[in-house]
Structures are given as structure tokens and as C-alpha cells.
N, C-alpha and C positions, 0 to 999 in steps of 0.2 A: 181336758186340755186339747186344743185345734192342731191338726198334725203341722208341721213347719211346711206344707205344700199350701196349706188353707191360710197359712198365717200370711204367704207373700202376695201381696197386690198383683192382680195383673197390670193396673194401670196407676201412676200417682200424675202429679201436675207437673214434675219435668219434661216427663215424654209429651207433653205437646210441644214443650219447644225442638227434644229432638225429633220429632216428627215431623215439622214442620223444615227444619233444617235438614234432614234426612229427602226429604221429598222435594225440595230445592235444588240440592244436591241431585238425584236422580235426572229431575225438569232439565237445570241447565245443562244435562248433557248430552241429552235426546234433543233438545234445542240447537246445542251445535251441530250436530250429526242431521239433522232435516236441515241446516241453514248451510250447511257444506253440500250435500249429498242435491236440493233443490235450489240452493240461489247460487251454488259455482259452476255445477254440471249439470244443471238442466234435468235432472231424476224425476222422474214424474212421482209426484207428492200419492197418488194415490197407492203406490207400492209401499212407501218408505212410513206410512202410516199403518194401512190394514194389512202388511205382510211383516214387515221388518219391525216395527214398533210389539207390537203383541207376544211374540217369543222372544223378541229381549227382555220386556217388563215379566217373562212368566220367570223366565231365569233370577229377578229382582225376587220375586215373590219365593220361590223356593228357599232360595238364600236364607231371606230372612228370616224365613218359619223358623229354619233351623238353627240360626243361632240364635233366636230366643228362646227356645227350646236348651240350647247351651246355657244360657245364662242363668235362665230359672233352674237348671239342673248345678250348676255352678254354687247359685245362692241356697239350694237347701245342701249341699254338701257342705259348705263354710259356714251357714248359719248366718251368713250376712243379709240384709235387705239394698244394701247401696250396690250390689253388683251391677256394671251396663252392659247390654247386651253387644258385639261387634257388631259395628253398622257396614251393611253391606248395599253394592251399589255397582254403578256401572263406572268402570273407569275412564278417567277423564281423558291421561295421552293417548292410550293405546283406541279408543271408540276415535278421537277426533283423526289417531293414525291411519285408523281402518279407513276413514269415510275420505282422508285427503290423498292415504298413497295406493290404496287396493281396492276399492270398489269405485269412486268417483273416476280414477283411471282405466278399470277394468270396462265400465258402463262406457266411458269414451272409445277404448278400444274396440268393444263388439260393435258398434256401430260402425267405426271405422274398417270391419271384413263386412259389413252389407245385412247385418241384424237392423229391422225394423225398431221405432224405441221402445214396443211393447216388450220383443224379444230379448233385446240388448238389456232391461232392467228385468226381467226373470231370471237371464242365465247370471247378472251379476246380485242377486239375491240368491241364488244357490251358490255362487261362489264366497259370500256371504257366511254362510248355512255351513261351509264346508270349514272356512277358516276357523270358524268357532268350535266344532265337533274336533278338529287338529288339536286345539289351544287347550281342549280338553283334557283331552287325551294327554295331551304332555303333562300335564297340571298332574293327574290323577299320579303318575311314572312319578315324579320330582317331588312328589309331596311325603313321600316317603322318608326323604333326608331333610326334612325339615328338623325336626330336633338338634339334628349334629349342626349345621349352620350355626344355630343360638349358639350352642357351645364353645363355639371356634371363633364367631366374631364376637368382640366387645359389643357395648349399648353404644360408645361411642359409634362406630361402624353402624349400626342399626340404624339408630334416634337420627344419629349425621346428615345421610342418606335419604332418610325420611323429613327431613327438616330441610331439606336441599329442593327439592320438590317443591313442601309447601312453600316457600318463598319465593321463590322464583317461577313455578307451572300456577299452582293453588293459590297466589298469592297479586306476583306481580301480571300477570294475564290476564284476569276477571278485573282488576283492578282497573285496566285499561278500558275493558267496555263497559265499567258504571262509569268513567270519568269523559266516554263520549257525552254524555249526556249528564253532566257534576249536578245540576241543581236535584235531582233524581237517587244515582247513584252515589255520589258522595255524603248526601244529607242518609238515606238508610244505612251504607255504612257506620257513620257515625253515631246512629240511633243504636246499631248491633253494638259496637263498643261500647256504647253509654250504660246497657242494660245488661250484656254479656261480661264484660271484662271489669268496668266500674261498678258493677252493681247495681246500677243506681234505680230508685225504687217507681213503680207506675202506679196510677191512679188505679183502683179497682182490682189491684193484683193481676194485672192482663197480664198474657203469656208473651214477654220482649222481642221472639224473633216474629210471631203473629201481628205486635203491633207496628215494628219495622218495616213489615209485607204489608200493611194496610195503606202506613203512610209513603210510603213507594213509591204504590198504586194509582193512589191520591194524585198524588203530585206529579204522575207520569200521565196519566189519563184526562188530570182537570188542566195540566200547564198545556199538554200536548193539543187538546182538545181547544185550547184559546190560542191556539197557533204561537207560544210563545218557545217552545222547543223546536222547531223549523224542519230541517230533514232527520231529525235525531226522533221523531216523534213518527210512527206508524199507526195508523186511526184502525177498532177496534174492529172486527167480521166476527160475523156468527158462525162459531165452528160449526163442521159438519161431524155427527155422531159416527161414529165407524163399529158395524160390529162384527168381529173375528175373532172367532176363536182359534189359539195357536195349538192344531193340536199334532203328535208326532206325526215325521214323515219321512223319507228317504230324498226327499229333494237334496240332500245336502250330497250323495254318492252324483249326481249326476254335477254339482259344481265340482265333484275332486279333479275331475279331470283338466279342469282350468285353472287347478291351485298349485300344482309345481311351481313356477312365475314367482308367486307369490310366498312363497315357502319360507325362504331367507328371510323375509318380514315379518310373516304371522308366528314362524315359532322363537323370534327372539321377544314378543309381544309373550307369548307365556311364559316363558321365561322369568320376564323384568316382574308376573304376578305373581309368581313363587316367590322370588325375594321379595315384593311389596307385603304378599302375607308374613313374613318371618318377620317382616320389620315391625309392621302393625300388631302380632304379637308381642314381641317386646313391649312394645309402646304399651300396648293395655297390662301386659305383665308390672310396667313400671307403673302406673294407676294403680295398682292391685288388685287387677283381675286377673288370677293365674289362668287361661284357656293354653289347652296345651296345643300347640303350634301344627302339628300335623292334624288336629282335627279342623281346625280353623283353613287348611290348606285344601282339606277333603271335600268340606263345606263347597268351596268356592270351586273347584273342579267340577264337582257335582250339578253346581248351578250353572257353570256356563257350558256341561256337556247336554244338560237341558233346553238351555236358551238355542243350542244349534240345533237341535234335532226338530227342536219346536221351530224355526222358522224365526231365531234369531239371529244377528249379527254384528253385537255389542257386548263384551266379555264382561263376565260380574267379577268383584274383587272386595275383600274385608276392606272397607275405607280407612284411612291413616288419624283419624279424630274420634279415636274410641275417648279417650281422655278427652279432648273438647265436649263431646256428649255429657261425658260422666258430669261433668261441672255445669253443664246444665240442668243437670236434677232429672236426667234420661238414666231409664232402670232398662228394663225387658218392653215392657208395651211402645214404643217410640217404633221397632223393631217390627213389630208385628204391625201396625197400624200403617207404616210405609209399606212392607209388602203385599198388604190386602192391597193398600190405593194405587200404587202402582201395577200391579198385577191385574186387576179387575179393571183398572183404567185402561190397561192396554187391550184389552180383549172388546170391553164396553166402548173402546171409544172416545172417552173423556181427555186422557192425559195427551193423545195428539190435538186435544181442543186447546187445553192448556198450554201446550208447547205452542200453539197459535197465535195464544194471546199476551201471554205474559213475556214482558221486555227483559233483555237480558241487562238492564241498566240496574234492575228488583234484583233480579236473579244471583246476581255474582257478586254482590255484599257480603252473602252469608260463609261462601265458599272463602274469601281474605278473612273472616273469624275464624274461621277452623284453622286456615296457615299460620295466621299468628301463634295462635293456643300450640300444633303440633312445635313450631319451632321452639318456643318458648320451655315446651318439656326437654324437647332436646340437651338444652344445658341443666335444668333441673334434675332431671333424673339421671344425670354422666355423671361421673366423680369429677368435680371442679379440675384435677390436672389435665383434663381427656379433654379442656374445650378447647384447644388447637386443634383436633382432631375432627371435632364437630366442624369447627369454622372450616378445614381443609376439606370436609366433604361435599362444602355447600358447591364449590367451585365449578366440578363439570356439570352442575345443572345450571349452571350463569352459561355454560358451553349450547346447552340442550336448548336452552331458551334462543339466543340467539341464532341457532340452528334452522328453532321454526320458524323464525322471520328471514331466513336466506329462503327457507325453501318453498315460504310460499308462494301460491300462485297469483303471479302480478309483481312479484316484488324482484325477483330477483330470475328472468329466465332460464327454462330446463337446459338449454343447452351451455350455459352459462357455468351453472351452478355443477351440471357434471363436470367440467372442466376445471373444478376449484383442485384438483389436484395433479395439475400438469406443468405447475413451475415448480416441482418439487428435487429441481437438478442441484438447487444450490441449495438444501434445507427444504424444510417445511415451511411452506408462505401460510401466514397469519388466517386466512380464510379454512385452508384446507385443517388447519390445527384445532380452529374451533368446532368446526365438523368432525375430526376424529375422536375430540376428546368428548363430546358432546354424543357421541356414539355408544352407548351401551352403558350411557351415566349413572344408572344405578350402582349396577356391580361394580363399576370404576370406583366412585365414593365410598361404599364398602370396603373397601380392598384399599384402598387410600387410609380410612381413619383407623384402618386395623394397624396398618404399617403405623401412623405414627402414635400412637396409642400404645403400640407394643414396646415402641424406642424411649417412649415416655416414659413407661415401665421397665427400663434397662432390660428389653429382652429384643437384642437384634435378631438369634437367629428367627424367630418367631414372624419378627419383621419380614426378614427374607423368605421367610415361607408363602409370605401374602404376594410378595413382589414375585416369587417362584409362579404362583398360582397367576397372578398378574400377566406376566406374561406367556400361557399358555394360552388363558384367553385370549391375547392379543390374537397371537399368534392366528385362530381361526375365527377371528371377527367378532369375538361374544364381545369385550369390549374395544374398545378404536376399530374397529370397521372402518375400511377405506372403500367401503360403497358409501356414496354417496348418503343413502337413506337408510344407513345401519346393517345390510345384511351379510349372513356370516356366511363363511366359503372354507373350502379346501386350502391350508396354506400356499401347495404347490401350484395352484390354478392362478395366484395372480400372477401379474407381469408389467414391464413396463412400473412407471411413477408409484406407482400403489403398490406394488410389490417393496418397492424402495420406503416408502413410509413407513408399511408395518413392518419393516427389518428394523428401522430406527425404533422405535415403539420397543420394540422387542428386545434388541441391544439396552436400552436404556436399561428396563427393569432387571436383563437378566447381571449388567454391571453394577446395580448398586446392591442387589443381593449379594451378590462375592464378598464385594467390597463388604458390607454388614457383615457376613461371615467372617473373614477374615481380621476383621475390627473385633470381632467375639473374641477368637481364637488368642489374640493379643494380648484384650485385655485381661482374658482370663491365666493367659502365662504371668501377667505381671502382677496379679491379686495374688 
């Protein structure tokens, strides 16, 4: 008889669609980061390919070994064959964070004291290098209490949180840049739904996200190419092959010294991937893949303490569509097959060819599959009473979202936009609100569908407990930050309007804990 190691496939016919979806996912986010970091600030392309590309794809590559490695250890522990491996990747807000508020402004900065642009994008690639070896580090600390987190929040609070994201960052965002170009984007979208969601069946058993990427292509390459797409349409160049190996190095100690500045920012950034791990455990816990949460957190520490020493600068993170995968018919090999191509693309050269070529109109269809699918488990896998709780989580990422269009550049001026909390004599004006709440959205949404999930469950003090925690956060910037761009402070360091804000913030949460408590105390005299 074959031992249960020999019985499990490395490879079946789902994982090509999640590998192709896996590797889409990776594409369009090294895509945003070369089209922020080269088409906003000027970054000269040869750094941001053969320096910065190569140790973030190795950090992709470690990653995944190992949670296939989990998975196939997973699947002969239980006996199952349908186990999916976590798909791991580069994250979407926090890389597009990096490249719009710490290195595209740091690169402007060093030129602005008299760095040449040779020198000005070295020292901001090691400040790069340094963020990420930080993000590490923190990850590795915080991974620890990953277990007790699961314990303490509901699924509601998890699933909520993670569902709030994919609709609104994963969802409604790429949506918008296949809909520059709808005959394109919108027709693949539909084709991903047609074969993903409806099932519906293809000629020859082709693999549906393969034949969505073909026809794409087609239609972005032949329309564009007959001039019928107009400025939406970029005609194709022969990439150049780049070969770099990412191997360790201490570059990252000589950007420490330029990352204080930055601090406030990159460690609330590891942060939000501890919780995004905890969540994305759940999420595959509720698929039924039990991976237990601190390894899954370990994973990912580990990957992106590699991606910085190697001469990365884009954090890896378990992705939130382990269940999207699964229903793909993605086992373990999706997993492994993404981090060999990404990994050996960034060193060979290839996947900055790719990122050249391929339009993000292909690109960001697959990514509104996957928010569908994560939102959709969100109420599937809550107990039907908890979906207030869901719905209430989704809210500060309608915050976060609209955030990114105040803050970006061209839309809404720097000095403008810091200023959004200076009428705050009479109340919080509507600007500065959506920025605060929009500030540390994850944990906020947690901490939201716990409380009313609790109340659901006649358990106020429990409620107040979150609200308790709620406002301690506040209190030092992890959620509602009255910086501007999220970062966390000493309470006694603010002053002036913003100091006044997060006292209101703070008040709030610590008066309707009372008030819960005291509603306990009540009712439980009169039972």
C-alpha cells in the first residue's frame, strides 16, 4: 500500500487556475509600485527592477515554499486530499503605501538636500531595505499572540474586517482601472464570473482564469493596436531581461538611519499584517483548513524579514482568498508554482518584463473575484445573527478608501489635506472624520463587529471590553490617528485641533462602555 505522502499529488488541474490567479495577484502589485515609484516621482526604472524587484519576489518565493510545505503536511495529518495551501503574496495597501508615502517622498526628499538621482534612489532603496527588516521584526514580536486574538474576537470581527477590505480596497479600486478601458476590463471580468462563480463550462476543459487572461489580451493588444482604445491603449516594447541575484546584505543598516521619519508609518504597516494574518486564518479555518494561526503569522514574518535583507521593499502577507483558491480546485502545487515564477522571475528578469507589458485593465479582474468570493464567505461562515456586525465592519474601509482619493497626489494638495483638521473648534468637520475613521481601519472594524456581536449575544460587559480596548488604541494613534497619514504618537505629544479630536474619539468609547456596564449591572438586578 503507497504511504499517504505518495498518495497526495503534487499537482491536479485546479492549481493552474490558482496559479495563475496567484501570479496576477503578485503582477498587479509590483505594477502599481513600478507605476507610482516611475510614472509619479521620477525613480529611475533601472533601480526599481534590478534592485527592489528581485528581494521582494525572493521574499514571494520563500513564503510560498513554505506554506506548501504546511499544506501537504496539513493534508497527510487529516487524511484529506482537498486541503489549499495559504496563498501568499505581496500586499496590496501597505506596498502601494510604501511606494506613495515613504520611499517616492523620501527619493524626493534626498534630492531636495543635493543627492544626485543616482544617489537619492540608493539611499532610498536602503531605506526601503530597512522598512521592511523593521516590519519584520515586529511581525516575528506580535506573532506570538496570534492564538489569543482568534479566541477573543468573533468570526464576525475577523470575516467583517476582511470583507471590508475586499470590497472596497480588492474590489472597488481595480474595478476602476479595468473600467478605464470597459471593452477590455469589463468583458474579462465577466468572463472570470462566467467560469468562476457560474461555473459555466469551456470548450476543451481550458483552465477559466487562463482563458479570461488570453481573451484580455486579445482584445487589449488587437483593439489597442487598430487604434480603437485611444489613450487607454499603450503599444507593446520589448522588455529588457535583467539579471540579479538578491543575495543578503547589510544595505538595510545604513537606511536605518533615515527610517526614524518614517517609523510612525512602517510599524503601524506590520501591524495591520498581524491582524490581516489572524483574519486570513480564520477565513481558511472556516473553509476547513485548520492551519494554526501563529504559524501562518511565523511564515510571513519570516518572508518578509528575507525580502529586506535581500534588497526588498514590499512586505509579503498570507492573502485573504485562501477559500477563493479552494473553490478553484487549488490544492498545494498553485503555491509552489507561484513562488518558483515569481521568485526566479525576479532574479532572471522576466516578471519586470511582464510588469512592462501586461495592462492593468487584464490585471485587476481577477483580484474583484477574489473580493467577491472573500465577502461572500463573510456572511456564510458568521452565524446569520452576527450579520449586523459584518455589515458594521465594512464602514471604516468606505473611510480608508475614500482616504486614498483625498490623499492622493494631484487630487487633493499637501497642504490642503494636512490642514483637514483645523476646523475642529466646533466638532469634527466631515473631511477630518473620514480620515480619522479611515485611520487604522482594520483594527477599528474588529473592534466594531466584536462590540456589536457581543450586544447581539446579550453580553455588554464583553462589549465594553472591546470599546475599553477601543479606546486605548485611540488614545495612541493605532486606530483614529489624527496624523494625517495614520501615524501613531505619544498621547501627551499632541496639541492644538488634534489633540482635541482624539479626546473626542476617546470620550466617545470610554462613555458608552460605562454606560454598557452599567445597563449590565441593571439588568442583571432586575433578572
Amino acid at each position: 500500500m503507497p504511504s499517504p505522502s505518495r498518495r497526495l499529488p503534487w499537482f491536479v488541474a485546479g492549481d493552474i487556475n490558482g496559479f495563475f490567479g496567484l501570479v496576477v495577484d503578485n503582477l498587479t502589485i509590483l505594477a502599481f509600485i513600478a507605476s507610482a515609484l516611475i510614472g509619479v516621482f521620477g525613480f529611475p526604472s533601472e533601480v526599481v527592477f534590478a534592485r527592489m524587484f528581485p528581494g521582494t519576489a525572493l521574499g514571494v518565493l520563500i513564503g510560498n515554499l513554505l506554506y506548501t510545505a504546511m499544506a501537504r503536511r496539513l493534508a497527510r495529518r487529516s487524511g484529506r486530499n482537498d486541503v489549499a495551501a495559504m496563498p501568499l503574496g505581496l500586499d496590496a495597501p501597505t506596498s502601494i503605501g510604501m511606494a506613495l508615502l515613504v520611499l517616492g517622498p523620501a527619493f524626493v526628499g534626498f534630492k531636495a538636500a543635493g543627492m544626485d538621482e543616482q544617489a537619492a534612489a540608493l539611499a532610498t532603496w536602503q531605506l526601503g531595505m530597512a522598512a521592511l527588516v523593521a516590519m519584520g521584526v515586529l511581525k516575528f514580536v506580535l506573532a506570538l499572540f496570534g492564538d489569543a486574538v482568534t479566541r477573543w474576537v468573533p468570526r464576525a470581527g475577523l470575516l467583517g474586517s476582511i470583507a471590508g477590505i475586499a470590497l472596497m480596497l480588492m474590489g472597488f479600486l481595480p474595478l476602476l482601472e479595468a473600467l478605464r478601458v470597459p471593452v477590455v476590463g469589463f468583458v474579462t471580468l465577466g468572463l472570470l464570473l462566467y467560469v468562476l462563480i457560474a461555473k459555466g463550462p469551456l470548450p476543451w476543459r481550458i483552465p477559466g482564469v487562463l482563458f479570461a487572461f488570453i481573451v484580455g489580451l486579445t482584445l487589449y493588444y488587437g483593439l489597442g493596436g487598430a487604434g480603437v482604445l485611444g489613450s487607454g491603449y499603450l503599444p507593446p516594447h520589448l522588455p529588457q531581461l535583467r539579471l540579479a541575484l538578491p543575495w543578503p546584505g547589510l544595505g538595510f543598516l545604513d537606511g536605518m538611519r533615515n527610517l526614524s521619519p518614517y517609523l510612525a508609518l512602517v510599524l503601524p504597516f506590520g501591524l495591520l499584517m498581524v491582524v490581516g494574518g489572524i483574519n486570513v486564518s480564520e477565513s481558511a479555518r472556516a473553509a476547513g483548513d485548520d492551519y494554526r494561526t501563529r504559524d501562518i503569522l511565523l511564515v510571513e514574518a519570516l518572508s518578509t524579514l528575507v525580502a529586506g535583507v535581500c534588497g526588498g521593499v514590499a512586505q509579503t502577507t498570507p492573502y485573504i482568498g485562501q477559500p477563493a483558491y479552494k473553490h478553484m480546485g487549488a490544492r498545494s502545487g498553485y503555491t509552489l508554482l507561484t513562488g518558483l515564477f515569481i521568485g526566479f522571475g525576479g532574479m532572471l528578469g522576466y516578471v519586470s518584463g511582464l510588469v512592462e507589458l501586461l495592462p492593468l485593465a487584464v490585471l485587476a479582474p481577477i483580484i474583484i473575484y477574489v473580493a467577491i468570493d472573500i465577502a461572500v464567505q463573510a456572511f456564510a461562515a458568521t452565524p446569520p445573527r452576527h450579520a449586523p456586525a459584518v455589515v458594521f465592519a465594512f464602514l471604516p474601509a468606505i473611510a480608508y478608501l475614500l482616504t486614498i482619493k483625498l490623499g492622493n497626489p494631484g487630487v487633493v494638495p499637501a497642504e490642503q489635506f494636512a490642514r483637514l483638521f483645523d476646523d475642529a473648534r466646533h466638532g469634527v468637520s466631515e473631511l477630518a472624520a473620514i480620515v480619522v475613521l479611515g485611520n487604522g481601519f482594520i483594527i477599528t472594524s474588529m473592534l466594531w463587529a466584536t462590540m456589536l456581536a457581543a450586544l447581539i449575544d446579550q453580553q455588554p460587559r464583553r462589549a465594553a471590553k472591546a470599546l475599553l480596548v477601543a479606546a486605548t488604541f485611540t488614545a495612541f494613534g493605532v486606530i483614529h490617528s489624527v496624523q494625517p497619514h495614520g501615524g501613531v504618537y505619544w498621547p501627551w505629544s499632541l496639541s492644538g485641533h488634534g489633540a482635541m479630536i482624539a479626546a473626542q474619539f476617546v470620550a466617545a468609547y470610554l462613555v458608552l462602555a460605562v454606560l454598557l456596564l452599567a445597563l449590565s449591572r441593571v439588568n442583571a438586578r432586575a433578572g
